[in-house]
MARTOR-659788 format. One record per residue: residue number from 1; residue in three letters; x, y, z of N, C-alpha, C, CB in turn. Coordinates in Angstrom, 1 decimal. Each point is the difference from the previous one (the first is absolute). Glycine has a CB too. Example, Ala and Ser with C-alpha at 12.3 -4.5 7.8 and 13.67 -1.06 7.14 Angstrom:
<sites>
{n=1	res=ALA	nc1=13.2	nc2=-5.7	nc3=7.8	cac1=-0.9	cac2=1.2	cac3=0.0	cc1=0.9	cc2=1.2	cc3=0.0	cbc1=-1.9	cbc2=-1.2	cbc3=1.2} $
{n=2	res=SER	nc1=1.5	nc2=2.3	nc3=-1.9	cac1=0.9	cac2=1.1	cac3=0.0	cc1=-0.8	cc2=1.1	cc3=0.8	cbc1=1.2	cbc2=-0.6	cbc3=-2.2} $
</sites>
This chain:
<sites>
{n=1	res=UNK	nc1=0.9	nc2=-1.2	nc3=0.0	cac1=-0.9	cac2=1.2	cac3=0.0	cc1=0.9	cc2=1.2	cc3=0.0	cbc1=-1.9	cbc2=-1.2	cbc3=1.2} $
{n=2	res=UNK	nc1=1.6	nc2=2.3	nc3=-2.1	cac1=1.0	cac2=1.3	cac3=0.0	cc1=-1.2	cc2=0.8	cc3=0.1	cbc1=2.4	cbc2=-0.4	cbc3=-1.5} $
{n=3	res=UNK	nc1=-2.4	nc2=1.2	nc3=2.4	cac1=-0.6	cac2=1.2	cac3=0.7	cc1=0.1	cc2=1.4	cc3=-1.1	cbc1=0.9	cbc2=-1.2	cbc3=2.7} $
{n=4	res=UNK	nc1=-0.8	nc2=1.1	nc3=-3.6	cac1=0.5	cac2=1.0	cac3=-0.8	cc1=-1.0	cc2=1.5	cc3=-0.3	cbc1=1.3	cbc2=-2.3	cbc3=-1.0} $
{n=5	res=UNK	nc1=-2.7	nc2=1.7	nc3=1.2	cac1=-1.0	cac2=0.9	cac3=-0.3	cc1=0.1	cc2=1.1	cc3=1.6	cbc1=-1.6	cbc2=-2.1	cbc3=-1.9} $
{n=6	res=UNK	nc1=1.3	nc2=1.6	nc3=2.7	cac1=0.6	cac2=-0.1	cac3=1.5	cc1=0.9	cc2=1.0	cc3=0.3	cbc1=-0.2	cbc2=-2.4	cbc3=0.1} $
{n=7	res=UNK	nc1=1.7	nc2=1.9	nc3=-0.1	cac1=1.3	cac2=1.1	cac3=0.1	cc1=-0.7	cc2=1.0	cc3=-0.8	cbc1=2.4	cbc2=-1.5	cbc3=0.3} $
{n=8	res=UNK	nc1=-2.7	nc2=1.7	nc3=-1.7	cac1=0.0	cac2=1.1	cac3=-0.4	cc1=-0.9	cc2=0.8	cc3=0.6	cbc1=0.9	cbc2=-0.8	cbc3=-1.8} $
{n=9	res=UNK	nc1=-2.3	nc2=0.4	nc3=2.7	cac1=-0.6	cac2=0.5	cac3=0.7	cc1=0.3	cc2=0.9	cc3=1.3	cbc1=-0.8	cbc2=-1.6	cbc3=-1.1} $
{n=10	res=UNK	nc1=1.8	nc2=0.8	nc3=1.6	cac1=1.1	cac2=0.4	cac3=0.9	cc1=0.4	cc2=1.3	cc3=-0.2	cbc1=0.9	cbc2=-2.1	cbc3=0.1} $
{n=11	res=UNK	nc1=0.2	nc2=1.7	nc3=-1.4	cac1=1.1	cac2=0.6	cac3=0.1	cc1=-0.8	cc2=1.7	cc3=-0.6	cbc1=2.1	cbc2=-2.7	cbc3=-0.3} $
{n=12	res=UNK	nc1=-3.2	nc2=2.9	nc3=-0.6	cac1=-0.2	cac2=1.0	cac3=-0.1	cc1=-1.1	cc2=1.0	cc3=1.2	cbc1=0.9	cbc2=-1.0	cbc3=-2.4} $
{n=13	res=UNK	nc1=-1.4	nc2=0.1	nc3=3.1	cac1=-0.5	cac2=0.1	cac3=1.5	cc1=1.2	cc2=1.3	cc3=0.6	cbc1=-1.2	cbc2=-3.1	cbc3=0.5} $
{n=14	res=UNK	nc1=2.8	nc2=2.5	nc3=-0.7	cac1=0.9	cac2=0.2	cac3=0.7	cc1=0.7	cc2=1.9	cc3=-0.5	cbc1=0.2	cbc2=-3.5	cbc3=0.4} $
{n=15	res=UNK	nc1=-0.3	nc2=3.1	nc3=-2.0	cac1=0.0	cac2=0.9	cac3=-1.0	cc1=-0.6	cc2=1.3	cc3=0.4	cbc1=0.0	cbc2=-1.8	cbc3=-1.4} $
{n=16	res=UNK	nc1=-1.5	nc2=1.3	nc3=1.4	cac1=-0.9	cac2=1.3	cac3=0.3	cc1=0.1	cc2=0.7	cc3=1.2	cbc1=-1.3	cbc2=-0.9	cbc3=-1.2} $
{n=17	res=UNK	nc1=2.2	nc2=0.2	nc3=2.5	cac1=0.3	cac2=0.7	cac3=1.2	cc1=0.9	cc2=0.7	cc3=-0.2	cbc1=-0.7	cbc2=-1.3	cbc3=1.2} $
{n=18	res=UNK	nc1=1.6	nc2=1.1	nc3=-1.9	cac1=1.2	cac2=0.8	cac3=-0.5	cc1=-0.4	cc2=0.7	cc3=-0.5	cbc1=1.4	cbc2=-1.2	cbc3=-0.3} $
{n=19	res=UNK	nc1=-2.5	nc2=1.4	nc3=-0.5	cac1=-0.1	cac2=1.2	cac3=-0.7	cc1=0.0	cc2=-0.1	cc3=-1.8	cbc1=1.2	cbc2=0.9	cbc3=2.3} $
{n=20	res=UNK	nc1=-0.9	nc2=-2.2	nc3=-2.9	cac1=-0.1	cac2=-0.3	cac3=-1.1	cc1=-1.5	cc2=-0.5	cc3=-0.2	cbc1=2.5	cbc2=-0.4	cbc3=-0.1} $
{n=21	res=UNK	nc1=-2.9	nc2=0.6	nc3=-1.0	cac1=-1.4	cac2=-0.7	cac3=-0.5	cc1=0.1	cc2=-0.8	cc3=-1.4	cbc1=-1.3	cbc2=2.0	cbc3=1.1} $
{n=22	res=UNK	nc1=1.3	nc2=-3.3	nc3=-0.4	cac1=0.3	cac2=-0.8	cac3=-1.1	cc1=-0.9	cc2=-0.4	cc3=-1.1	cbc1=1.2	cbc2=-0.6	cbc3=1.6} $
{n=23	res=UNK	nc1=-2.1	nc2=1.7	nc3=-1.7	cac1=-1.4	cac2=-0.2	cac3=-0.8	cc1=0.2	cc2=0.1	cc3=-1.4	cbc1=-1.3	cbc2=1.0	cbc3=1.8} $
{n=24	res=UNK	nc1=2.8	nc2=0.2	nc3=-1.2	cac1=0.2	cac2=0.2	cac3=-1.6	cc1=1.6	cc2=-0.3	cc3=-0.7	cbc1=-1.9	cbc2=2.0	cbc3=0.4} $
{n=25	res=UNK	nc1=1.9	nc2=-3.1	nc3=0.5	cac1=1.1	cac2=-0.7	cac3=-0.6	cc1=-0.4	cc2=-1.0	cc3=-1.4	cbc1=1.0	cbc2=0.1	cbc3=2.7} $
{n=26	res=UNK	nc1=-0.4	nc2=-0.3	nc3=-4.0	cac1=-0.3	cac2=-1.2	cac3=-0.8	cc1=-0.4	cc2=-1.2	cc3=0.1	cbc1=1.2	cbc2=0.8	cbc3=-0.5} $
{n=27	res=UNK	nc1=-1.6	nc2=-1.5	nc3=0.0	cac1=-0.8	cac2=-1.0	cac3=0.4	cc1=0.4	cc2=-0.5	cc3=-1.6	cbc1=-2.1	cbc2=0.8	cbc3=2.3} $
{n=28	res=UNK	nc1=1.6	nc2=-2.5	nc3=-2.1	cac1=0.1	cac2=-0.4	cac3=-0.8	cc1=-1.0	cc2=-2.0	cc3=-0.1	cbc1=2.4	cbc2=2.3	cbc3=-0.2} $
{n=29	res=UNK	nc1=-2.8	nc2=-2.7	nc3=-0.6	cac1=-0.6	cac2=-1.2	cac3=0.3	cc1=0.5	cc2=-0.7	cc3=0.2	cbc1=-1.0	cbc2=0.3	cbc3=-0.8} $
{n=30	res=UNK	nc1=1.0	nc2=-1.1	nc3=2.2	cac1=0.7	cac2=-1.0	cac3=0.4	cc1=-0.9	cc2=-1.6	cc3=-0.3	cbc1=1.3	cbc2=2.0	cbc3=1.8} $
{n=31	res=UNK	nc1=-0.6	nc2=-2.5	nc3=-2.3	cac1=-0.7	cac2=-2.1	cac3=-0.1	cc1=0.8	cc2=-0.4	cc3=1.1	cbc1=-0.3	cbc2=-0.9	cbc3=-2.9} $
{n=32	res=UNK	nc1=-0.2	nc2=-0.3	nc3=3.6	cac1=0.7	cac2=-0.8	cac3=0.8	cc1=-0.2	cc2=-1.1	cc3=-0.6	cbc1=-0.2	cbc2=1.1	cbc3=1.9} $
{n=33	res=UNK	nc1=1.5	nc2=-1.9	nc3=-1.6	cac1=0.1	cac2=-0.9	cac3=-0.8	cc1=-0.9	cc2=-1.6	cc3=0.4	cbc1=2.5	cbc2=1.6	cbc3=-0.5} $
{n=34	res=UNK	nc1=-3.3	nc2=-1.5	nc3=1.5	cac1=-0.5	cac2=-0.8	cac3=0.1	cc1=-1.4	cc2=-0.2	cc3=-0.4	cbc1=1.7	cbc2=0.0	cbc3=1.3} $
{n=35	res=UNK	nc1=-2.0	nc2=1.2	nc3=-2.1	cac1=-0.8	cac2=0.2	cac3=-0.8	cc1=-1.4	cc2=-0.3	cc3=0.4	cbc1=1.8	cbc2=-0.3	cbc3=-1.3} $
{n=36	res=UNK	nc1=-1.9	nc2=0.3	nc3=2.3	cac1=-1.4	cac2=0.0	cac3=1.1	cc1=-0.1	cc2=1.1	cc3=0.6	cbc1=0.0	cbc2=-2.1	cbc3=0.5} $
{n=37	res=UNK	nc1=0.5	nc2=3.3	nc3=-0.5	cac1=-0.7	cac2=1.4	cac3=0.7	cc1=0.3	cc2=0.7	cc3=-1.4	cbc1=0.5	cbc2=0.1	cbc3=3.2} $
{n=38	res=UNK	nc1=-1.7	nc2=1.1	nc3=-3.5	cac1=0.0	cac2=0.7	cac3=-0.6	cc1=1.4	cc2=1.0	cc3=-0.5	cbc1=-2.3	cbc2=-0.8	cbc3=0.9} $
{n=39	res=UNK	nc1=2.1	nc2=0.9	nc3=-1.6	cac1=1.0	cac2=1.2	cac3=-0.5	cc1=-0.1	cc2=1.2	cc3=0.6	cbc1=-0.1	cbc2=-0.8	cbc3=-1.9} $
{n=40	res=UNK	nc1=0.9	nc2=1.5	nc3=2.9	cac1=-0.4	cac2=1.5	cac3=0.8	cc1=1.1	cc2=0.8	cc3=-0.4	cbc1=-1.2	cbc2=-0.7	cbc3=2.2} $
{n=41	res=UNK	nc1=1.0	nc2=2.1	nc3=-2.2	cac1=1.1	cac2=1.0	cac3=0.0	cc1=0.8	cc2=0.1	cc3=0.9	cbc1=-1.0	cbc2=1.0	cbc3=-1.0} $
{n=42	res=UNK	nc1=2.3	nc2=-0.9	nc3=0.8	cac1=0.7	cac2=0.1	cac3=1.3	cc1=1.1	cc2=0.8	cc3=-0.3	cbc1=-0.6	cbc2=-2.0	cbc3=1.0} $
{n=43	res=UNK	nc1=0.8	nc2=2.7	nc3=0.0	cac1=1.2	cac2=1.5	cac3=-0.1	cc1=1.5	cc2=-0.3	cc3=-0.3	cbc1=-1.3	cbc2=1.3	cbc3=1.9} $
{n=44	res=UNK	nc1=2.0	nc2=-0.5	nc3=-2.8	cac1=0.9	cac2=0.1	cac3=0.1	cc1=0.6	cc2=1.3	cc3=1.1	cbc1=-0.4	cbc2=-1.4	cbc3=-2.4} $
{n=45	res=UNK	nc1=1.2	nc2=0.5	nc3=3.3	cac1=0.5	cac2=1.4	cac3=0.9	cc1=1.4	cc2=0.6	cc3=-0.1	cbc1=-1.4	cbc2=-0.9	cbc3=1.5} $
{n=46	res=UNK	nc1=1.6	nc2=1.7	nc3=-1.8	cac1=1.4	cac2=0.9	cac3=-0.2	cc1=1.4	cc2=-1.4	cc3=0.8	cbc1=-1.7	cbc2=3.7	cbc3=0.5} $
{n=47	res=UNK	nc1=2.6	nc2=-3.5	nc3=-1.0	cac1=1.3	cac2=-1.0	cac3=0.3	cc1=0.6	cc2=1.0	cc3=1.3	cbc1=0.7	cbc2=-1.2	cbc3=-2.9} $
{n=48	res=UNK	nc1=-1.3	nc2=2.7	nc3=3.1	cac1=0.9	cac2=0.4	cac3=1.0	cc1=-0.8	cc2=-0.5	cc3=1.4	cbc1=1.2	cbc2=2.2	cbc3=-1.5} $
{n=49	res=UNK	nc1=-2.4	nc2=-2.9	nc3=1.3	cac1=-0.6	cac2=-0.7	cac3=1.2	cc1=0.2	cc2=-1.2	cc3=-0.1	cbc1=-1.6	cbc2=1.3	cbc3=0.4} $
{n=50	res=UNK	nc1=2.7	nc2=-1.6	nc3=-1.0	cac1=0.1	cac2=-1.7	cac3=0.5	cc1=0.7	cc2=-0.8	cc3=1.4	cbc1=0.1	cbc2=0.0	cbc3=-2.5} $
{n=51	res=UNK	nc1=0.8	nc2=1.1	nc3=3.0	cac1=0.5	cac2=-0.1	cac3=1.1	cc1=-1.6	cc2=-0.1	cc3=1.7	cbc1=2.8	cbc2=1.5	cbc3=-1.9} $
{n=52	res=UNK	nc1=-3.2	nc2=-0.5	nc3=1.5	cac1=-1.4	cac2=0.3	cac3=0.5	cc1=-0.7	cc2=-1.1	cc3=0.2	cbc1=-0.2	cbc2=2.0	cbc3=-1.0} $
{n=53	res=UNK	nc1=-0.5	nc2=-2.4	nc3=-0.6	cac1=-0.5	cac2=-1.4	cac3=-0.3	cc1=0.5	cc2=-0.9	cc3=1.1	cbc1=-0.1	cbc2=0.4	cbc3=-2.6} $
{n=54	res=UNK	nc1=1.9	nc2=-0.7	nc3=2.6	cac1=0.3	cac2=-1.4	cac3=0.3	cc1=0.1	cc2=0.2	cc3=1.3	cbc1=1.1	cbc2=-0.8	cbc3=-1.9} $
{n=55	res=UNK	nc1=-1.4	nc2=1.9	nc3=3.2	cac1=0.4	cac2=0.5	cac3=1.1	cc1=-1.7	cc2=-0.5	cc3=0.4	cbc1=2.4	cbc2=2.2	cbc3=-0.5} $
{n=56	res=UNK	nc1=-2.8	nc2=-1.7	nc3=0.0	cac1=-2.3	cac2=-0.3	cac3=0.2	cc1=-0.1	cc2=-1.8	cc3=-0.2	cbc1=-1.4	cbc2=2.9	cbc3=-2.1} $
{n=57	res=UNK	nc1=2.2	nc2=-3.3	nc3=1.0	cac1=-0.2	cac2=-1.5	cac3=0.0	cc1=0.7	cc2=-0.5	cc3=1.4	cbc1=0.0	cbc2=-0.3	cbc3=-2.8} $
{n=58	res=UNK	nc1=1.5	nc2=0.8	nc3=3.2	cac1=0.8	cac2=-0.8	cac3=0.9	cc1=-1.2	cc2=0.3	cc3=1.4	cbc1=3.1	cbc2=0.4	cbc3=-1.3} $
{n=59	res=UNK	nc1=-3.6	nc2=0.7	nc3=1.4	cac1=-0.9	cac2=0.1	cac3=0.8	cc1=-1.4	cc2=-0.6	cc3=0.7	cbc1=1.4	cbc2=1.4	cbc3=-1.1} $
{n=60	res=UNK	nc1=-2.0	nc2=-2.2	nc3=-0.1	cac1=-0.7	cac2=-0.7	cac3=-0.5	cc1=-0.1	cc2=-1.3	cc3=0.8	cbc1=0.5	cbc2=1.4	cbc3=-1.9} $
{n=61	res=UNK	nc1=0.9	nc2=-1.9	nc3=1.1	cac1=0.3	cac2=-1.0	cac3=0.5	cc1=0.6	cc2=-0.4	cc3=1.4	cbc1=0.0	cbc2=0.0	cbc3=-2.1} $
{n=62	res=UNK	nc1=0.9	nc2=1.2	nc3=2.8	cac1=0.3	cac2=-0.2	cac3=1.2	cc1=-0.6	cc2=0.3	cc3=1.3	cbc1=1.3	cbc2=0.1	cbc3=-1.3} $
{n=63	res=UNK	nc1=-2.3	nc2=0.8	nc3=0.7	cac1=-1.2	cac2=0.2	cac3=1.2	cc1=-1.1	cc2=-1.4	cc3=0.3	cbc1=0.1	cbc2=2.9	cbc3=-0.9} $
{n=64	res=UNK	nc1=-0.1	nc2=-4.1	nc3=0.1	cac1=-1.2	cac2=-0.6	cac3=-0.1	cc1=-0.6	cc2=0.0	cc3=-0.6	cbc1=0.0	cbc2=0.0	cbc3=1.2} $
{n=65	res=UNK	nc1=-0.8	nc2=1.6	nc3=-2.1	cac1=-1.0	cac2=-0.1	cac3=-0.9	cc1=0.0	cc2=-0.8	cc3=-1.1	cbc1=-0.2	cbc2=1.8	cbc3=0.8} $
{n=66	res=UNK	nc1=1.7	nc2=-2.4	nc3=-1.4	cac1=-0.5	cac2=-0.9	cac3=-0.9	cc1=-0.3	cc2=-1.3	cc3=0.5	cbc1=1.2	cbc2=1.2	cbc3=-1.4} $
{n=67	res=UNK	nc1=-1.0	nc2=-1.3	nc3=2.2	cac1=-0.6	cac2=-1.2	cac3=0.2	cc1=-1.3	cc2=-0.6	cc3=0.2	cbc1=1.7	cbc2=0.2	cbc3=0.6} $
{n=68	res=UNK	nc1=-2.2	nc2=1.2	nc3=0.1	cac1=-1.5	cac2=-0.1	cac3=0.3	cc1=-0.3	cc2=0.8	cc3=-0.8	cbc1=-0.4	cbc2=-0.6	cbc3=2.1} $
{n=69	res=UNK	nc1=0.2	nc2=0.8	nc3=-3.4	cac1=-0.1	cac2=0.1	cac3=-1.3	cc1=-0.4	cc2=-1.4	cc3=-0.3	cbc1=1.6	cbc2=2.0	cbc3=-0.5} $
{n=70	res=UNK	nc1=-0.9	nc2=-2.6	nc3=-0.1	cac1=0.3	cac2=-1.6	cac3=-0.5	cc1=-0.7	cc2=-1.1	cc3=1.2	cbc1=2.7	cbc2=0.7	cbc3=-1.2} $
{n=71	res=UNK	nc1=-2.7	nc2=-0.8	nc3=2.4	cac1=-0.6	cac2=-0.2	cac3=0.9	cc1=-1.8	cc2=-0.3	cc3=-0.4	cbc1=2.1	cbc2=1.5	cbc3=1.3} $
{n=72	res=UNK	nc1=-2.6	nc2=0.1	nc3=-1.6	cac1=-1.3	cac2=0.0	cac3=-0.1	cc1=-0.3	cc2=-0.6	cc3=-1.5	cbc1=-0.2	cbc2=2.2	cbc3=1.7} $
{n=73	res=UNK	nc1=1.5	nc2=-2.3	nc3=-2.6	cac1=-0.7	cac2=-0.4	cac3=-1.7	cc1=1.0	cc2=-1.4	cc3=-0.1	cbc1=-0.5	cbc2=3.0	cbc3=-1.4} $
{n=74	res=UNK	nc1=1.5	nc2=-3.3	nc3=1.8	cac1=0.0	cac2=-1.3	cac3=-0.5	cc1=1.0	cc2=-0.6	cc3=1.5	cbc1=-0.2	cbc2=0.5	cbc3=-3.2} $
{n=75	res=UNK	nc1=-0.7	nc2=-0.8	nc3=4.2	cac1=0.7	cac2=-0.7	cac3=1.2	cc1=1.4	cc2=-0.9	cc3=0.2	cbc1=-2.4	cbc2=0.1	cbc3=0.3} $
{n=76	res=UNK	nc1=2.0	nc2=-1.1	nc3=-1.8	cac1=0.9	cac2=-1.0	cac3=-0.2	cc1=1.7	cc2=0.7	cc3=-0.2	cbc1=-2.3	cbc2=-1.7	cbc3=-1.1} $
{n=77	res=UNK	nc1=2.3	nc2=3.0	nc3=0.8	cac1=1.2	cac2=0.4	cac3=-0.5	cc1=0.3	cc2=0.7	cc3=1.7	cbc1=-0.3	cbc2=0.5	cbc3=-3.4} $
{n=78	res=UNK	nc1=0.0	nc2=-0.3	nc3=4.0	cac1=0.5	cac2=0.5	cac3=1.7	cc1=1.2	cc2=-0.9	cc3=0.2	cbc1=-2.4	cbc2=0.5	cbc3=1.2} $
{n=79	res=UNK	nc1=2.3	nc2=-1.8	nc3=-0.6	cac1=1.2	cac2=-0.3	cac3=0.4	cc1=1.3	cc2=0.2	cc3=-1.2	cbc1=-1.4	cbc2=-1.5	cbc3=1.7} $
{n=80	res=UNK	nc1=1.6	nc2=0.9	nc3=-2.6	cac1=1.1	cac2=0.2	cac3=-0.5	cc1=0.4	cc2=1.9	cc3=-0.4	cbc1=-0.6	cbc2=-3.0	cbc3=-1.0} $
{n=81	res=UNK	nc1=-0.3	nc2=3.9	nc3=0.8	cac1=-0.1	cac2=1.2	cac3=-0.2	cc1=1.0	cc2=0.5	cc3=1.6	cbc1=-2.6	cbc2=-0.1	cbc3=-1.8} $
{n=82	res=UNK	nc1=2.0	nc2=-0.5	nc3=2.7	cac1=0.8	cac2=0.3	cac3=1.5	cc1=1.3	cc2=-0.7	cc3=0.2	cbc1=-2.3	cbc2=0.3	cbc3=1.1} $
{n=83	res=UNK	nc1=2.6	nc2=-1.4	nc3=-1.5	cac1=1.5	cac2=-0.1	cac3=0.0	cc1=0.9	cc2=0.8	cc3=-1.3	cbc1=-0.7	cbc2=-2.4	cbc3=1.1} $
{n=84	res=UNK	nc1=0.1	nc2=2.9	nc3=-1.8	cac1=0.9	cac2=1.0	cac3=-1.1	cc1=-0.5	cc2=1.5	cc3=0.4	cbc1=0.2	cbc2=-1.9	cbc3=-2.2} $
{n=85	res=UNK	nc1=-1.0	nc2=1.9	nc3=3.0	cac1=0.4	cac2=1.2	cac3=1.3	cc1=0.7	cc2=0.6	cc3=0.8	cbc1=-1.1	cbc2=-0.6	cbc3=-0.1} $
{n=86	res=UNK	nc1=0.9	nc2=-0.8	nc3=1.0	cac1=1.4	cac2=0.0	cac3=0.6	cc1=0.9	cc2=-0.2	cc3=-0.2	cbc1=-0.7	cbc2=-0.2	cbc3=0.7} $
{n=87	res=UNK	nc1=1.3	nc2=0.1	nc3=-1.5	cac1=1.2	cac2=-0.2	cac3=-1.1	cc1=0.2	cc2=1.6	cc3=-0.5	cbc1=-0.6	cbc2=-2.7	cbc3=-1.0} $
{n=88	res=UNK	nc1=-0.5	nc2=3.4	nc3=0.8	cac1=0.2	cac2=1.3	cac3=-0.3	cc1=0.3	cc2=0.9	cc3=1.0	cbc1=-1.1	cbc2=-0.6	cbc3=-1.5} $
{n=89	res=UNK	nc1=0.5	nc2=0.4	nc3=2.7	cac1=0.1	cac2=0.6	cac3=1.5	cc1=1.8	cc2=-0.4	cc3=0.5	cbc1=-3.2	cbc2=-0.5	cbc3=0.6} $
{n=90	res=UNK	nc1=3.5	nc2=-0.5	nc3=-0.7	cac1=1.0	cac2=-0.4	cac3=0.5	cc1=1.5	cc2=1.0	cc3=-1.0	cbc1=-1.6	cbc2=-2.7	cbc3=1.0} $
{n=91	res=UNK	nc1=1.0	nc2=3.1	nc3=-2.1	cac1=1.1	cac2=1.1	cac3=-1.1	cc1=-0.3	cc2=1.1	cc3=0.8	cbc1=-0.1	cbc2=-0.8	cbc3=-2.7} $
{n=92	res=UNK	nc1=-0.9	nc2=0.7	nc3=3.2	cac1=0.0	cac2=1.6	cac3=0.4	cc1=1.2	cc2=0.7	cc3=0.8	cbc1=-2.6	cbc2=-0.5	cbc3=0.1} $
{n=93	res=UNK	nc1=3.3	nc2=0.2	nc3=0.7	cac1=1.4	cac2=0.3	cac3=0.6	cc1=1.0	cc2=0.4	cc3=-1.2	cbc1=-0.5	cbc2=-1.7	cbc3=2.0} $
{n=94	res=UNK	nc1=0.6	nc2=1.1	nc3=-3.0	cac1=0.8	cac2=0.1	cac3=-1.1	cc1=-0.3	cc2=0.6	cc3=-1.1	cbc1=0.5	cbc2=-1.6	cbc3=0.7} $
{n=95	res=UNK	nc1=-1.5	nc2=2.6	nc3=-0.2	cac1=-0.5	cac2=0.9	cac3=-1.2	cc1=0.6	cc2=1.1	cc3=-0.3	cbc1=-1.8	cbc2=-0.8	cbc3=0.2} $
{n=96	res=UNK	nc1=2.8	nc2=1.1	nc3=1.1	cac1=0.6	cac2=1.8	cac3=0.2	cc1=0.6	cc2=-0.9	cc3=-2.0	cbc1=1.4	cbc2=1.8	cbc3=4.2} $
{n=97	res=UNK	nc1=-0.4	nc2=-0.4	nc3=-4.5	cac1=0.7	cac2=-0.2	cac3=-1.5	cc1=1.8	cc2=0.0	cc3=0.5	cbc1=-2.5	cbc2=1.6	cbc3=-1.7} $
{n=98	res=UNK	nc1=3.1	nc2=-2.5	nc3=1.7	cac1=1.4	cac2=0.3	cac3=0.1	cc1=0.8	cc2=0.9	cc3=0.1	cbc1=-0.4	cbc2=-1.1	cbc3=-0.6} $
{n=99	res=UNK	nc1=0.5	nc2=1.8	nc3=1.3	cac1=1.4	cac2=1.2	cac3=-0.8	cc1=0.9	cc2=-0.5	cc3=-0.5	cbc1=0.1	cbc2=1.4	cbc3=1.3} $
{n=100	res=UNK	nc1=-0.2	nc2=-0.2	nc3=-2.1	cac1=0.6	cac2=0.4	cac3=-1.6	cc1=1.5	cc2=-0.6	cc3=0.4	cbc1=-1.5	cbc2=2.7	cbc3=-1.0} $
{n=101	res=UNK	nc1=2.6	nc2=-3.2	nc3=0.1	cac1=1.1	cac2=-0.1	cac3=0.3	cc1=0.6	cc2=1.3	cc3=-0.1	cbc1=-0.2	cbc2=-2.2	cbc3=-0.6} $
{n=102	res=UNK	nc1=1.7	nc2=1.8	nc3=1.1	cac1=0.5	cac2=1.5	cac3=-0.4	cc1=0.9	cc2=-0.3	cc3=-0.7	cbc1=-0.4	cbc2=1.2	cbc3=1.7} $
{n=103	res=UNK	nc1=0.9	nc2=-0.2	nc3=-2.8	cac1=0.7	cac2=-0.2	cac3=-0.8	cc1=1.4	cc2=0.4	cc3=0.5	cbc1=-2.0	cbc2=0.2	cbc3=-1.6} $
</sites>
C-alpha cells in the first residue's frame, strides 16, 4: 500500500501553513499502475521543497502516524512496517551529517 494520495494531503496541509498555496501549483494526470483507482490530478511541487517534503515524510513516519495510517487501511502491513521503523528510529542518532574534512 503507498499512501501517495494521503502525503500529498499532508504535505500541502503543511504548505498552506507556511504560507504557500498549493492550489496553484501544476498538476498533471496521474494513472496508478494497479489500475483499479481512478485517474486523479496530482501536483507537481517546486524541487526547492523537496527537502521540506522529505522532513514532513521523516516526520510522518517517526511520530507514529504512518502507522496508524496503514493500521486503519491495511492492518496486515503493521508488523513488518514496525520492524522497518524501528530500523529507522534506531538511524536516528546518525543522522547529524559528518564534518567536512579538512583539506
Amino acid at each position: 500500500m503507498m499512501p501517495d494520495i494521503s502525503l500529498g494531503k499532508i504535505f500541502s496541509g503543511w504548505l498552506r501553513k507556511k504560507g504557500y498555496d498549493p492550489d496553484n501549483f501544476p498538476s498533471y494526470p496521474h494513472d496508478f499502475d494497479d489500475g483499479k483507482r481512478p485517474t486523479v490530478q496530482a501536483r507537481l511541487y517546486p524541487n526547492e521543497l523537496m527537502t521540506e517534503f522529505n522532513q514532513q515524510l521523516d516526520e510522518w513516519i517517526t511520530s507514529g502516524k504512518a502507522l496508524a495510517y496503514f493500521k486503519q487501511r491495511d492492518p496486515e502491513s503493521v508488523a513488518p512496517l514496525q520492524s522497518v521503523y524501528s530500523d529507522i528510529k534506531a538511524l536516528e542518532t546518525t543522522k547529524a551529517l559528518p564534518s567536512p574534512a579538512k583539506n
